[in-house]
C-alpha positions in Angstrom: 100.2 269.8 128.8 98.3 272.6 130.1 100.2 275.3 130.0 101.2 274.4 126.0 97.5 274.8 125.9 97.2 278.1 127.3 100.5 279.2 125.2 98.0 278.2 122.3 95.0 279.7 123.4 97.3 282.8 124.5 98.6 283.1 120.7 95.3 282.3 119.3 93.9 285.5 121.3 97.0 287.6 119.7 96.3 286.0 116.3 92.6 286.7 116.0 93.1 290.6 117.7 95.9 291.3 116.0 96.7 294.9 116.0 99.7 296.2 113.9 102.2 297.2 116.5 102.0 293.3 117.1 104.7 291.3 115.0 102.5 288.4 113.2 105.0 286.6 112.5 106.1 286.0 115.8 102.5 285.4 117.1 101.9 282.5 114.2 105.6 281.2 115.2 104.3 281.3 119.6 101.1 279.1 118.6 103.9 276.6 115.7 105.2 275.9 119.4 102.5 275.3 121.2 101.6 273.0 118.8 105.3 271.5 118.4 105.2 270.5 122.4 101.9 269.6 122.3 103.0 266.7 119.7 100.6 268.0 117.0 103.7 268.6 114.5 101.7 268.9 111.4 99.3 271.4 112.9 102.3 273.2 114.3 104.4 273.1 110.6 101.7 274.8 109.3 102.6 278.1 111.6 106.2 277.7 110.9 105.9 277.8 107.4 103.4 280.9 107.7 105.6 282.8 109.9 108.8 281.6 107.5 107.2 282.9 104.3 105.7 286.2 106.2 109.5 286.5 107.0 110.7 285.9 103.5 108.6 288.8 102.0 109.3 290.9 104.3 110.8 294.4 103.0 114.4 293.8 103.4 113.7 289.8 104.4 114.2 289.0 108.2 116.8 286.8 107.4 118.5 286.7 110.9 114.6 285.9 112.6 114.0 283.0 110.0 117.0 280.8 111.2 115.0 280.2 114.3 112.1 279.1 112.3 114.3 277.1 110.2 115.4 275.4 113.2 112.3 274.5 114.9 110.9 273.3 110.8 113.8 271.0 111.5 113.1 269.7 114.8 109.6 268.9 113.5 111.2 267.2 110.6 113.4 265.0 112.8 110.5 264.4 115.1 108.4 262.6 112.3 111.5 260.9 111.1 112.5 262.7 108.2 116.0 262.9 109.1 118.0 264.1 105.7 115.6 266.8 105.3 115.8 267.9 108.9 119.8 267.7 108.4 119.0 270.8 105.1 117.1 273.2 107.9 119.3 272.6 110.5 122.8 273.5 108.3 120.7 276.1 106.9 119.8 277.3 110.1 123.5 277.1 111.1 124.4 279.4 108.7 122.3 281.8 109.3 123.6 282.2 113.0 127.0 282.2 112.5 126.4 285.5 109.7 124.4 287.1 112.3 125.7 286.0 116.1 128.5 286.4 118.1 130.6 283.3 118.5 129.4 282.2 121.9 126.1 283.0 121.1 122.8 280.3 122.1 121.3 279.9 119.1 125.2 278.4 117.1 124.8 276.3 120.9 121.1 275.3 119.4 122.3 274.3 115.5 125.3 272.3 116.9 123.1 270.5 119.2 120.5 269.6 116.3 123.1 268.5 113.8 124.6 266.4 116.8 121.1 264.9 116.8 121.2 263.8 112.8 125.0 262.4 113.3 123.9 260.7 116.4 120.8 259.2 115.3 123.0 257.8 112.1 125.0 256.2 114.5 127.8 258.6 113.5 128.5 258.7 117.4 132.3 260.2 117.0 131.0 263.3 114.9 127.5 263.6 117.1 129.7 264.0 120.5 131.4 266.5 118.4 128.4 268.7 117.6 127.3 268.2 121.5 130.7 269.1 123.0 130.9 272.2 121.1 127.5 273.4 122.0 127.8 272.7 125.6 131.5 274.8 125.6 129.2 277.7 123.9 126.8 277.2 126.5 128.5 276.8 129.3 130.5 280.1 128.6 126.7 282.2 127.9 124.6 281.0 130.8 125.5 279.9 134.2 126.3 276.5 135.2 122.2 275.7 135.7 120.7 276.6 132.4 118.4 273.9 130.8 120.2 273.7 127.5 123.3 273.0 129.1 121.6 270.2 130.9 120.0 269.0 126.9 123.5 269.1 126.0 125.0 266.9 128.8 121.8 264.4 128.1 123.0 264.2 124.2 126.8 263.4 125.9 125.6 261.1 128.3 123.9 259.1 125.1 127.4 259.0 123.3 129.8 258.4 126.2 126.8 255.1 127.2 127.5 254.0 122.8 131.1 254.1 123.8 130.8 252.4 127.0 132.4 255.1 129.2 129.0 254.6 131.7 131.1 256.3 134.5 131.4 259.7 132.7 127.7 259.2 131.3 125.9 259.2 134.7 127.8 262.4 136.0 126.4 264.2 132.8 123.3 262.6 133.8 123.4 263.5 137.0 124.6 267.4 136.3 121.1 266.9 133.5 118.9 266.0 136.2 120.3 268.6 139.0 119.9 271.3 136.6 116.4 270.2 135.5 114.9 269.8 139.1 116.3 273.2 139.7 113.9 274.4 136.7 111.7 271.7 136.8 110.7 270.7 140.3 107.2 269.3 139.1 108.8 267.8 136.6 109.1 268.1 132.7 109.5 266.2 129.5 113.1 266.8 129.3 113.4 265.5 132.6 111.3 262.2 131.4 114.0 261.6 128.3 116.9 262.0 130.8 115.3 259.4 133.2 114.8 257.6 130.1 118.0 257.4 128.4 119.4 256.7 132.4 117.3 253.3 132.0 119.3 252.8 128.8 122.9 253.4 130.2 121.9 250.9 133.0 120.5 248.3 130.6 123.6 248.5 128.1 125.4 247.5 131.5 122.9 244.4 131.8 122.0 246.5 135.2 118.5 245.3 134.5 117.0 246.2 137.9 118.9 249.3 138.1 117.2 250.3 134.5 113.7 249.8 135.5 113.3 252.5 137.2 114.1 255.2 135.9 112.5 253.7 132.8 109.2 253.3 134.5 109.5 256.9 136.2 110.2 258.4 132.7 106.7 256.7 131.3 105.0 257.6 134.5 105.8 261.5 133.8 105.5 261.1 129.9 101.6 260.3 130.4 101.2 263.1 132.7 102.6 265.3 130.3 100.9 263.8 127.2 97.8 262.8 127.7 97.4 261.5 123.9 100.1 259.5 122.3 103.3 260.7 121.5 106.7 259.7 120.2 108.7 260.1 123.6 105.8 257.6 124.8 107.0 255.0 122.2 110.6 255.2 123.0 109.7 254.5 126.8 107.7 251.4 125.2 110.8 250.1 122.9 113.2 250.8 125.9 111.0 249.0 128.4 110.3 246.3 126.0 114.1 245.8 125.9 114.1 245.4 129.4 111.4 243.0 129.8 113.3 240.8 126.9 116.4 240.9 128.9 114.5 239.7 131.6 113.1 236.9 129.7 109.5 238.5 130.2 109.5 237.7 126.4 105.4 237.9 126.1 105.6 241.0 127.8 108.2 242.5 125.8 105.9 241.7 122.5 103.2 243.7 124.1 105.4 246.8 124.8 107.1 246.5 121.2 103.2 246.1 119.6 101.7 249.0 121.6 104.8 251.0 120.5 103.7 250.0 116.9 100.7 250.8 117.2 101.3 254.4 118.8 103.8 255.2 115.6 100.5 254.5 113.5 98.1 256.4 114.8 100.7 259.4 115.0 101.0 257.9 111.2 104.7 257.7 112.0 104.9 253.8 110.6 108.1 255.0 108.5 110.1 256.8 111.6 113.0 255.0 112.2 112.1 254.2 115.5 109.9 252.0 114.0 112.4 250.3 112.9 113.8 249.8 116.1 110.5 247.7 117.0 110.2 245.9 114.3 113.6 244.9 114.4 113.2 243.8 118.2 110.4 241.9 117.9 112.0 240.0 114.9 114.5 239.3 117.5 112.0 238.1 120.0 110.6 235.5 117.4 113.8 233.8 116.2 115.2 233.6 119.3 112.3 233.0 122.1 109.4 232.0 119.6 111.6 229.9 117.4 108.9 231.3 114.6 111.5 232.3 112.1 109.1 232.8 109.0 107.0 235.5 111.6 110.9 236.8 112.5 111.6 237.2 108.7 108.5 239.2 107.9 109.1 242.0 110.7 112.9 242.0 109.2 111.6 242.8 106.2 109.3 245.2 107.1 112.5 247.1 108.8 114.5 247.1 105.9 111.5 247.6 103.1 111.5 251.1 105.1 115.0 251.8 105.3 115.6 251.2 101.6 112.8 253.4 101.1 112.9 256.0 103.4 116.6 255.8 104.5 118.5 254.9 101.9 121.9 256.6 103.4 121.5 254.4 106.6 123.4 251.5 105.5 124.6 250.6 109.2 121.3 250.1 109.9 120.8 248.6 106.6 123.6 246.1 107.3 122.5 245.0 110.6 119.0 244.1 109.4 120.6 242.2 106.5 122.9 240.8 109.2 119.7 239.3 111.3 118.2 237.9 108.6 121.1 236.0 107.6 120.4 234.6 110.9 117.1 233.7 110.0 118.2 231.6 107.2 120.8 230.0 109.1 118.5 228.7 111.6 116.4 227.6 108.6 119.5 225.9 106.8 119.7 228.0 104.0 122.7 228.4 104.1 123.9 230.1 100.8 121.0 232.3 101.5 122.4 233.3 104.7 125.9 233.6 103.4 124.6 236.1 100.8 123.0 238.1 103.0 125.6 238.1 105.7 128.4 239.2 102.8 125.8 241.6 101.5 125.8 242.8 105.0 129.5 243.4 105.1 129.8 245.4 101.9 127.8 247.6 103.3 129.5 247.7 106.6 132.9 248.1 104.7 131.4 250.8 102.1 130.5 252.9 105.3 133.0 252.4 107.4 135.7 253.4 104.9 134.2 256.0 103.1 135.6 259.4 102.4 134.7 261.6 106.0 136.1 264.6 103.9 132.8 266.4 104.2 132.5 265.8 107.4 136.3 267.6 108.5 135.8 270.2 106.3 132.2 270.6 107.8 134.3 271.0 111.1 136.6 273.3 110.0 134.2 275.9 107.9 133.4 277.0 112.1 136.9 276.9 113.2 137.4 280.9 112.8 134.1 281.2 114.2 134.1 279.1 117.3 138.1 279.5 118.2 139.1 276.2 119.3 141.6 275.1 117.5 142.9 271.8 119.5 139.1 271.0 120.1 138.5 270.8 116.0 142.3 269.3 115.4 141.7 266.2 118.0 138.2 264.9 116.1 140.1 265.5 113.0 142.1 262.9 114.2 139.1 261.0 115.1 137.3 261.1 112.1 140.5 260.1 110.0 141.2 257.3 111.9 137.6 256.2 111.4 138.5 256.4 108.1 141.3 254.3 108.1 140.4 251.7 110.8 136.6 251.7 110.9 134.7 252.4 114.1 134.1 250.8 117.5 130.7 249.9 115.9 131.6 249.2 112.6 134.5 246.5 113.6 132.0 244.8 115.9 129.2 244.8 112.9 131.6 243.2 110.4 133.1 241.0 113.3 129.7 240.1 113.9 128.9 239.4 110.2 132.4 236.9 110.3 131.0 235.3 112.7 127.9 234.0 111.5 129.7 233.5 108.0 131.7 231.2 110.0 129.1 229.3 111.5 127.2 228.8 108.5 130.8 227.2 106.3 131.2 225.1 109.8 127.5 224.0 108.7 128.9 223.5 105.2 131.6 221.4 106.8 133.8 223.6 105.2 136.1 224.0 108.3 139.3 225.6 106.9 136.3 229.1 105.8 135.1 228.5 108.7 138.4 228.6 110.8 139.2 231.7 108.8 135.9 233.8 109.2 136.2 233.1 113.1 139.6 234.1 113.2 138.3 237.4 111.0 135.7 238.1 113.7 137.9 237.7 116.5 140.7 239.9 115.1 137.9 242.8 114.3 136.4 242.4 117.9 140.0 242.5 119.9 140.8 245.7 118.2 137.0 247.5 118.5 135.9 246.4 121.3 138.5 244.7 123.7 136.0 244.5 126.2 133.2 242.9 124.2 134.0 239.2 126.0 130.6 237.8 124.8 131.7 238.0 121.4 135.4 237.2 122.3 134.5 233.6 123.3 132.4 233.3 120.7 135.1 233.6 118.2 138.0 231.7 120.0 134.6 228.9 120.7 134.0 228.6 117.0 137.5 228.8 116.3 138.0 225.7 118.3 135.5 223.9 116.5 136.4 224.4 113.2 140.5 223.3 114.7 138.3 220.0 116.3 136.6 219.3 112.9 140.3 219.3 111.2 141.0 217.0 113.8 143.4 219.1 115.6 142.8 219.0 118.8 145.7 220.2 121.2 145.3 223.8 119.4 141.5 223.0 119.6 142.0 222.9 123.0 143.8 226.1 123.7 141.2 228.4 121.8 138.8 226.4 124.1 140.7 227.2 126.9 141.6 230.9 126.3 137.4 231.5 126.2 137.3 229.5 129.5 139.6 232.2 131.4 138.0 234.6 129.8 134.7 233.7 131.2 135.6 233.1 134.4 137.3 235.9 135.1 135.1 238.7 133.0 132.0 236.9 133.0 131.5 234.0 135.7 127.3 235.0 136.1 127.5 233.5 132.0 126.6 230.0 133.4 125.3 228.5 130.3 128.5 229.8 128.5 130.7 228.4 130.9 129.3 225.0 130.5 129.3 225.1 127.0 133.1 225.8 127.0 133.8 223.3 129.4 131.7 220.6 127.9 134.0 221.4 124.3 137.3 220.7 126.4 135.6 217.6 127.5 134.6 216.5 124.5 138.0 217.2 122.3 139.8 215.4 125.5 137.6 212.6 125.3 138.6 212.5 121.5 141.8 211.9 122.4 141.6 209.4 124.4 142.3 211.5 127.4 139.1 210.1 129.4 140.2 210.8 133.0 140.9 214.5 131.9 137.2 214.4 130.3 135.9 213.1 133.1 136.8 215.5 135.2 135.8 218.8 133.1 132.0 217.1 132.7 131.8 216.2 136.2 132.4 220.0 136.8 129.8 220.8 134.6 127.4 218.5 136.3 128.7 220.5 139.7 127.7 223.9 138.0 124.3 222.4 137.1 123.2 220.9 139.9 124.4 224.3 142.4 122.2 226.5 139.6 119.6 224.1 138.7 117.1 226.7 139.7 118.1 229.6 137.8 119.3 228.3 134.8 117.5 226.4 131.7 119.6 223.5 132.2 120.6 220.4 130.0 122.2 217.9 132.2 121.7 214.7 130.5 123.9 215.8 127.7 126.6 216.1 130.6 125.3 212.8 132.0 125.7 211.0 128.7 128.9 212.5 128.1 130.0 211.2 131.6 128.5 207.3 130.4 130.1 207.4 127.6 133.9 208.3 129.2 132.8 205.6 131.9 132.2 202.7 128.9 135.2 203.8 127.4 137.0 202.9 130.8 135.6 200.2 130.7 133.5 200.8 133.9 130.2 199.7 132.5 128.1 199.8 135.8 129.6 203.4 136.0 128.6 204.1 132.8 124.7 202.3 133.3 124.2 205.0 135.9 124.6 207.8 134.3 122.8 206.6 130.9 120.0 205.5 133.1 120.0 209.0 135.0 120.2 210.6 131.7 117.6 208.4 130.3 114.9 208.7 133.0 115.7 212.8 133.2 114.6 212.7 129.4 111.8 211.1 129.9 110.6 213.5 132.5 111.5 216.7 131.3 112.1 216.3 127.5 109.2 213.7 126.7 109.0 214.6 123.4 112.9 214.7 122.4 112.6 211.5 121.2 116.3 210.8 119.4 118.0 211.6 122.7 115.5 209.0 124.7 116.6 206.7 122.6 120.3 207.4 122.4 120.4 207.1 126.1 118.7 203.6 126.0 120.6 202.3 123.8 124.1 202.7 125.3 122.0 201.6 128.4 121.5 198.3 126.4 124.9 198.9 125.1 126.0 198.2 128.6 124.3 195.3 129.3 125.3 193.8 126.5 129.2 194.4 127.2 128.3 192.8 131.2 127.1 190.1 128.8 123.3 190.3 130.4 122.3 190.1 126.7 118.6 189.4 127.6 118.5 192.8 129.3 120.2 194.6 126.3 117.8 193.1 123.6 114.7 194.6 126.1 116.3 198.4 125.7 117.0 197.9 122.3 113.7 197.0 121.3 112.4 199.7 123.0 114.7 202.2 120.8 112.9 200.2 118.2 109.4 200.9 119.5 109.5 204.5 120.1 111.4 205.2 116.8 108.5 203.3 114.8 106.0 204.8 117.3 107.1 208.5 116.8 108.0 208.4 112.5 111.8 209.1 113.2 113.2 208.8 109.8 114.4 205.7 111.0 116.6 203.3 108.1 119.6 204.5 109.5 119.4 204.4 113.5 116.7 201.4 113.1 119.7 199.9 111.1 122.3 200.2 114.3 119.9 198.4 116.7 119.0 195.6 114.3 122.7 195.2 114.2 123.2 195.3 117.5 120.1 192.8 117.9 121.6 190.4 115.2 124.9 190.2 117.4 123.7 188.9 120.5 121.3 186.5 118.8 124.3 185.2 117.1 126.4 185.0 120.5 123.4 183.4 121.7 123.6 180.8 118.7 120.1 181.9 117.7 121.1 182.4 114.2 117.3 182.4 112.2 116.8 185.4 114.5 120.3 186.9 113.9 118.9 186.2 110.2 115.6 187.9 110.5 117.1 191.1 112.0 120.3 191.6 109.3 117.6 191.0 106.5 115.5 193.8 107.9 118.4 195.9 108.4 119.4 195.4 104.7 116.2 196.2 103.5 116.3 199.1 105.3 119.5 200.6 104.4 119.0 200.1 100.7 116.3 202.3 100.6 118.5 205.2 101.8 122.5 204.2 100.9 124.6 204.0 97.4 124.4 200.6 96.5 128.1 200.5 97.0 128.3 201.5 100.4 130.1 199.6 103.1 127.7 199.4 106.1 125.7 197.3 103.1 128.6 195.5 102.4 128.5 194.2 105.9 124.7 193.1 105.8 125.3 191.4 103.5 128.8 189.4 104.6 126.6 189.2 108.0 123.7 187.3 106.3 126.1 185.6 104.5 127.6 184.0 107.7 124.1 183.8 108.8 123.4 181.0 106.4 126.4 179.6 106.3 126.0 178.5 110.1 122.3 177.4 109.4 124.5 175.1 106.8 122.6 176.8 103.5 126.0 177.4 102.0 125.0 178.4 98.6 122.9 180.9 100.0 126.0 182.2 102.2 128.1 181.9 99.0 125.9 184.2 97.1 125.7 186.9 100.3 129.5 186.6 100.2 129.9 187.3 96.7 127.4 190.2 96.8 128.9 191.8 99.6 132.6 191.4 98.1 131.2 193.6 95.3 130.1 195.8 97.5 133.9 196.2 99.3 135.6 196.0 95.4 133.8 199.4 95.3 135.4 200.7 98.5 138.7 201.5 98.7 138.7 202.1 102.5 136.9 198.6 103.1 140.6 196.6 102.3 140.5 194.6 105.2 137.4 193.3 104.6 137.3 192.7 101.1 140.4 190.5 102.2 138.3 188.6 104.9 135.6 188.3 102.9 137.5 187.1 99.6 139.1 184.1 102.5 135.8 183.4 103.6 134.8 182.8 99.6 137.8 180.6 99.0 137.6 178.2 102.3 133.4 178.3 101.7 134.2 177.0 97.5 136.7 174.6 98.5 134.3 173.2 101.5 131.8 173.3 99.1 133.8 171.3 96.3 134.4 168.9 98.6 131.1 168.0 100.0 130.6 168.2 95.9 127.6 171.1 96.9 
C-alpha cells in the first residue's frame, strides 16, 4: 500500500505544478491508478474519465492513448461488479488496439485477458480459456518467459483448467504464476495473494481440504498487508475460506467468514457485486443443510436472485442454480408443487442458455483471426463452442442433471414413481455424458432410480441400480462412509422384501461392521441398522435374536436420540412384539404400555399408532381369556380410528368384527350381532376385504341361528 500512496502523492505533485511540456492527461491517468490499486475505484474513475475526455478533445483526438483508459474504466467497472458494462470498454478497448498495434503487441495480450474475465465470470469457461490462451501465446512471444502478465494469464488458465477438473495442468500454471511472481515480487504482491488464493480453490474443488488452507490463509495474510482497509480481494479470501471451513463442518465458523464478507461488500457499498451473491447463496446453503432453518435459507436465496434479476439479468446460469436451491428449500418443506415449479423453472433456463445461438461468440473469434494468425487455434474452439451448442456444457448437463434429480425426488414424494423413475434416469443420463467422473451424483441417480424400481415393486432391477452405485462407491469413493451405508442398507432392505432374509442379514450386519470401525468419525445411525437386523431375525423366526437387537436399538435411542420419540417406540414395540411371539405375554403388555405412555406423554398424533398397540393389547388379553379387557382396549381403539379414517375403511371393519367377538364370548350376543353387522358394512364397502366379509357373513349366520335357537 505504500508505494500506491507515494505513486498518488507523486501524481498529485505533477498535477498541482503542472507545467506544459507535462502531458495532463497522463498525469490525471498515473494518480486514476494509484487510486485503482489502492481500492478507491470511484475516486480513481473520476481521473480516468478526466484524462478520457482531455483525450477526446484533443486536436486530432488521441485515439490510440484512450484504449488504455478505456481498459482500465473497464477493470474498474468489473471490480464493482458491473460486468455488461465493463464487457462495452473492454471490446471497445479491443478495437482500438488492434487499429493501432502490431499483432503480438501487449496491450491486444491485455483486452483478450479482460474479455476472458467477463466470459469467465459468466461461467462461459470454454470461451474464457479462449480469451486467456490467446493472450498468453501474444505474451509469451513479446516478453520473456518471466514477465508478470504472462504469469496473470497462466493464473486466469489455472481457474479454467480447476472448472474443468484438469487440476494436474492447473498447478503447473500455478506453479509457473507463482515462480514468475517471486522473481518480481520477492516481498510479495497482490497478484501473488490471488494466485495463492485461487491455489486454495483448486485444492478444495479436489476435497483436498488441508492442502487448501494454506495457501488460503497465506493469501488473506498478505491481502491485509497490502490493504490495510477493506477490499474486494479481502472478501473473496473470506467466501473461499468460508467454503473451507463448511467443508470442514466448522459450520458456525463458516457463517462468520460468509457475514464478514457481507459486510465488507457494504461498506465498499458493493451489496449488488455478484460476489455477493456467492455469500449469500452459501450461507443459504449453510441454513438448509446444517441449521435446518429453511425459512432463514429462503430469505438469503432470495436476496441472491432479487440481485441477479436486477442487476444481472443475462446471468441465467446463475439464475438457474439459485432457482434450483430453492426448490430445495420447498422440498424440505413439502411443498412440493412449489418445488417442482421452481426446479422446471430452473431448467428452462438451463436449457435456454445452454442451447442458445453461440453465433456471436464465433464470429467474435473470427473478426481477430487476420489479426492474430492462428488459424487451427480459432478453428478448434469453433468446434468447441458449436458443440456447446448442440450438446450443452460440462456445467450445463450437470445443472439440468441436477435439476432432474431433485424433480425426481419430489414425484418419489408424490408417490408418483414411474416421474420419478424417469427424472432419475434423466439426471443420470445428463451426468454420464458431462461429467463421467462426477460419482457423487452418479449414485445418486442409479440410488433414486432404485427406489422409484422398489416402490413399483420391482425389485431384482431395484437391486442392480443399487448395486451398480455400490461398486461405484467402493471403488471411486470408499472415504463416502455414510453413502456407502446408505446403499447397502437399500440392498438390505429390497432383499428383505423379498423374502431373501439371510442375504439381508448379511448386507446390514456389514453395515453395523462399517459403523462400529468409524463410530468416531462419522454421525452415525446404528439403530436403524440394528432394527433392520431385529426385524430379519423375527422374520426367521429367531425371536431372542431379534429381542437383542430391538433392545440394543432401543436403549441406543434412549441415550443418544432421547427426543426421537416414534423410533423409541417402534423399537419397544417389536421388543414387546417378541415377547409376545415367546408367548411371555405379561412382558409384552409392560413394553406396549409403555409405547402407550410416551406417545400420550409426548402429543404424537397418535389415533393411528395408539390404534396398533391397543390391538396388539386386545390380542393377548383375549389369549389370556380376559375378554372385558380385550373389550375395553378394541372400544378405545375404535374410537380412535373413527376420528381419523373413512367410515368405510377396513382396519374399522375389524374393530368392529373384534368387539363383536368380544361380546359374543362374554355371551351378550345381541350386542356381538349388531358389531357383526356393522362391521359387515364396513367390508361390503371394500372390495379387497373379500375374505373377511365372507368370515364375517358365517359368523352372522351360525350367531342368528344360535340365536333362533336359544329363541334370543
Amino acid at each position: 500500500m505504500s508505494q500506491w500512496n507515494q505513486s498518488q502523492i507523486y501524481f498529485e505533485y505533477l498535477l498541482n505544478n503542472y507545467s506544459h511540456t507535462e502531458d495532463l492527461a497522463w498525469i490525471e491517468h498515473g494518480l486514476g491508478q494509484a487510486y485503482h490499486w489502492k481500492g478507491e475505484w470511484n475516486q480513481s474513475r473520476i481521473y480516468y474519465d478526466r484524462s478520457y475526455e482531455r483525450m477526446m478533445k484533443n486536436e486530432p483526438a488521441r485515439i490510440k492513448d484512450s484504449a488504455v483508459i478505456l481498459s482500465d474504466i473497464g477493470e474498474i467497472l468489473y471490480l464493482q461488479g458491473q460486468i455488461e458494462e465493463s464487457f462495452n470498454f473492454h471490446q471497445k478497448a479491443l478495437a482500438i488496439h488492434m487499429k493501432y498495434y502490431s499483432h503480438y503487441h501487449p496491450h491486444i495480450a491485455i483486452s483478450l485477458h479482460n474479455i476472458g474475465l467477463i466470459f469467465r465470470i459468466r461461467r462461459q469457461d470454454d470461451e474464457a480459456l479462449v480469451f486467456f490462451q490467446q493472450a498468453l501465446l501474444i505474451q509469451q512471444k513479446y516478453y520473456d518467459l518471466f514477465h508478470v502478465d504472462i504469469a496473470a494469464s497462466l493464473t486466469q488458465i489455472a481457474l479454467c483448467l480447476t472448472n474443468e477438473k484438469r487440476y494436474d495442468e492447473a498447478l503447473n500454471c500455478h506453479q509457473r504464476a507463482l515462480a514468475i511472481y517471486e522473481k518480481y515480487y520477492p516481498l510479495g504482491h497482490v497478484s501473488v495473494a490471488l494466485t495463492l488464493n485461487y491455489m486454495g480453490y483448486m485444492f478444495y474443488r479436489q476435497d483436498k481440504y488441508n492442502e487448501s488452507f494454506t495457501p488460503i490463509q497465506q493469501a488473506m495474510i498478505m491481502q491485509k498487508r497490502f490493504y490495510p482497509n477493506d477490499h474486494i480481494d479481502i472478501a473473496m479470501s473470506l467466501l473461499d475460506m468460508g467454503n473451507l471451513e463448511y467443508d470442514r463442518k466448522n459450520y458456525d465458523k463458516s457463517l462468520k467468514m460468509y457475514d464478514q464478507g457481507l459486510l465488507m461488500f457494504r461498506k465498499l457499498n458493493l451489496s449488488n457485486h455478484i460476489l455477493t451473491v456467492a455469500l449469500l447463496e452459501n450461507i443459504g446453503e449453510t441454513q438448509i443443510d446444517e441449521k435446518n432453518d429453511c425459512d432463514k435459507a429462503l430469505d438469503y436465496y432470495q436476496k441472491a436472485l432479487n440481485i441477479l434479476e436486477k442487476y444481472y439479468p443475462s446471468y441465467l446460469v446463475r439464475i438457474a442454480e439459485i432457482l434450483n436451491d430453492m426448490g430445495r428449500v420447498f422440498f424440505r418443506q413439502q411443498k412440493l408443487d412449489k418445488a417442482l415449479d421452481f426446479y422446471h423453472r430452473s431448467i428452462n433456463l438451463l436449457k435456454e442458455y445452454y442451447s442458445c445461438n453461440n453465433d456471436e461468440t464465433i464470429s467474435f473469434l473470427r473478426n481477430y483471426d487476420n489479426i492474430l494468425k492462428h488459424d487451427e487455434f480459432i478453428k478448434h474452439h469453433e468446434q468447441v463452442l458449436i458443440s456447446r451448442k448442440e450438446n450443452g456444457t460440462t456445467r450445463g448437463n450437470t445443472s439440468i442433471g441436477s435439476n432432474y434429480n431433485g424433480i425426481s425426488h419430489v414425484h418419489r414424494r408424490q408417490n408418483q414413481f414411474d416421474e420419478a423413475f424417469d427424472f432419475a434416469q434423466q439426471s443420470l443420463t445428463f451426468t454420464e455424458k458431462s461429467n463421467p467422473t462426477n460419482y457423487r451424483r452418479i449414485t445418486d441417480n442409479l440410488s433414486n432410480i432404485s427406489e422409484a424400481l422398489m416402490h413399483q415393486n420391482k425389485f431384482d432391477e431395484a437391486f442392480d441400480f443399487e448395486q451398480k452405485a455400490l461398486n461405484i462407491l467402493k471403488i471411486h469413493c470408499p472415504t463416502n462412509i455414510i453413502k456407502i451405508i446408505e446403499s447397502l442398507s437399500q440392498m438390505g432392505n429390497l432383499q428383505r422384501k423379498q423374502g431373501k432374509n439371510n442375504e439381508a442379514h448379511d448386507l446390514f450386519q456389514e453395515v453395523l461392521t462399517i459403523y462400529e470401525k468409524n463410530s468416531t468419525s462419522i454421525k452415525s445411525d446404528i439403530p436403524y441398522t440394528l432394527m433392520s437386523l431385529g426385524i430379519i431375525k423375527h422374520n426367521q423366526g429367531d425371536f431372542d435374536g431379534s429381542l437383542n437387537y430391538f433392545n440394543r436399538a432401543a436403549n441406543m435411542l434412549k441415550e443418544f436420540y432421547s427426543t426421537d420419540y416414534r423410533r423409541i417406540t417402534d423399537s419397544l414395540y417389536w421388543v414387546g412384539r417378541n415377547y409376545y411371539k415367546k408367548q411371555c405375554y405379561d412382558r409384552a403388555i409392560e413394553f406396549y404400555e409403555q409405547c402407550l405412555r410416551i406417545e400420550e406423554a409426548n402429543s404424537i398424533p397418535k389415533q393411528l399408532t395408539i390404534g396398533k398397540f391397543l390391538e396388539d393389547l386386545s390380542d393377548i388379553k383375549q389369549i389370556q381369556l380376559q375378554y372385558e379387557s380385550s373389550l375395553a382396549y378394541e372400544l378405545n381403539c375404535l374410537l380412535m380410528r373413527e376420528k381419523v379414517l373413512p367410515p368405510d375403511h377396513q382396519d374399522i371393519g375389524k374393530n368392529l368384527s373384534d368387539i363383536g367377538l368380544c361380546y359374543e364370548h362374554l355371551n351378550q350376543r345381541k350386542l356381538a350381532l349388531g358389531y357383526y353387522e356393522r362391521a359387515l358394512v364396513v367390508y361390503k364397502q371394500c372390495p379387497l376385504a373379500t375374505d373377511n366379509r365372507r368370515t364375517i357373513e358365517s359368523k352372522i349366520e351360525e350367531l342368528s341361528m344360535e340365536m333362533n335357537q336359544l329363541n334370543i
